[in-house]
C-alpha positions in Angstrom: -15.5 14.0 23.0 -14.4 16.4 25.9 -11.6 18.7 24.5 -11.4 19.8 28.7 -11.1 16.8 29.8 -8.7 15.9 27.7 -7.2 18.9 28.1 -7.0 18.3 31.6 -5.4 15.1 31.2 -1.9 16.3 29.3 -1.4 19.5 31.7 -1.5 16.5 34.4 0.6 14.4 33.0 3.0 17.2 32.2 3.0 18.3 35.6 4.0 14.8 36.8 6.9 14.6 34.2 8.1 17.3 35.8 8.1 15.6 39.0 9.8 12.6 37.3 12.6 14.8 35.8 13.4 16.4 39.4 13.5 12.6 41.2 15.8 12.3 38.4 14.1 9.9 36.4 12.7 9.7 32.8 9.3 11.8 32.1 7.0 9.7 30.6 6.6 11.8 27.3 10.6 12.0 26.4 10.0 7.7 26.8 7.1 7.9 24.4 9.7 9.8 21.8 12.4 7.3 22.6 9.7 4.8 21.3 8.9 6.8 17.9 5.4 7.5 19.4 6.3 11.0 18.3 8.5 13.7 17.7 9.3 17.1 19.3 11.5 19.0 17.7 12.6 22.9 17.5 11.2 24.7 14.3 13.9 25.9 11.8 13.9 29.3 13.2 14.3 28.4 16.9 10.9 30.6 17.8 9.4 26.7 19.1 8.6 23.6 19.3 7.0 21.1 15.9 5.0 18.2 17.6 5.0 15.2 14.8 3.4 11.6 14.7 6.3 9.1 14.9 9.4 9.5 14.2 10.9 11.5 11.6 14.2 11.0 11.3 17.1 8.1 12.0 17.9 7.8 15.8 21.6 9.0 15.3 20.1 12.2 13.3 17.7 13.7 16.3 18.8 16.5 18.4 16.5 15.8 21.5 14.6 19.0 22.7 15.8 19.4 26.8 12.0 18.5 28.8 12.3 21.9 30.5 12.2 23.4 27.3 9.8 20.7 26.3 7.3 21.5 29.1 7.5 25.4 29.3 6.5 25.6 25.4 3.9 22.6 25.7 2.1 23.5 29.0 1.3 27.2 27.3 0.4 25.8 24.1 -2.2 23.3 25.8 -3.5 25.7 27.9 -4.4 27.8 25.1 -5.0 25.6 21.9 -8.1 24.4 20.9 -6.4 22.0 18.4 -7.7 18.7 19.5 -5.1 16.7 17.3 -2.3 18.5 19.3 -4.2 17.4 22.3 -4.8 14.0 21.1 -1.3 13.5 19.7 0.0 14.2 23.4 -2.8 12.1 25.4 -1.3 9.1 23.3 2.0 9.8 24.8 0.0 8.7 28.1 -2.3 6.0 26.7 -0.8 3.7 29.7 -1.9 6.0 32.0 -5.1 4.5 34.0 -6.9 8.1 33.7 -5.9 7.7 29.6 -10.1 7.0 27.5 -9.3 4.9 24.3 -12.0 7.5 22.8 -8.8 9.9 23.1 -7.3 7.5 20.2 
């Protein structure tokens, strides 16, 4: 597996949520928590973000994390991890994407 390319992929797709949010429609990744793909939420002590499989808690319990605050703290931490089940965990987000490889599963 390419880590880079995959890598590559998520700091795209970011990018292009960002460009969503600004034409004022939804980014693709706060759609893929609305489906309980995953979860981002703040850690206890407010210093970031927690990035979880599914979801974790009951709809009317989750305090959605704001995409700007989403994307500033993701972009760095993709840019710099080489945790490939963070980067996989986020590729899924995109899986309908046609630039998405099922290898990324």
């Amino acid at each position: 597996m390419n880590t880079e390319e995959m890598r590559k992929f998520v700091l795209e797709r970011l990018d292009e949520d960002e460009v969503r949010l600004a034409e004022g429609k939804l980014p693709l990744l706060d759609e893929a928590e609305g489906r309980g793909r995953l979860r981002i939420i703040a850690s206890d002590d407010g210093s970031g973000l927690l990035l979880l499989p599914g979801p974790i808690q009951a709809a009317e319990e989750r305090v959605p994390v704001p995409f700007p605050e989403k994307y500033a703290l993701l972009r760095t931490e993709v840019e710099q991890t080489r945790d490939e089940a963070l980067l996989r965990l986020l590729a899924a987000a995109y899986d309908t994407h046609h630039g998405w490889q099922e290898e990324w599963r």
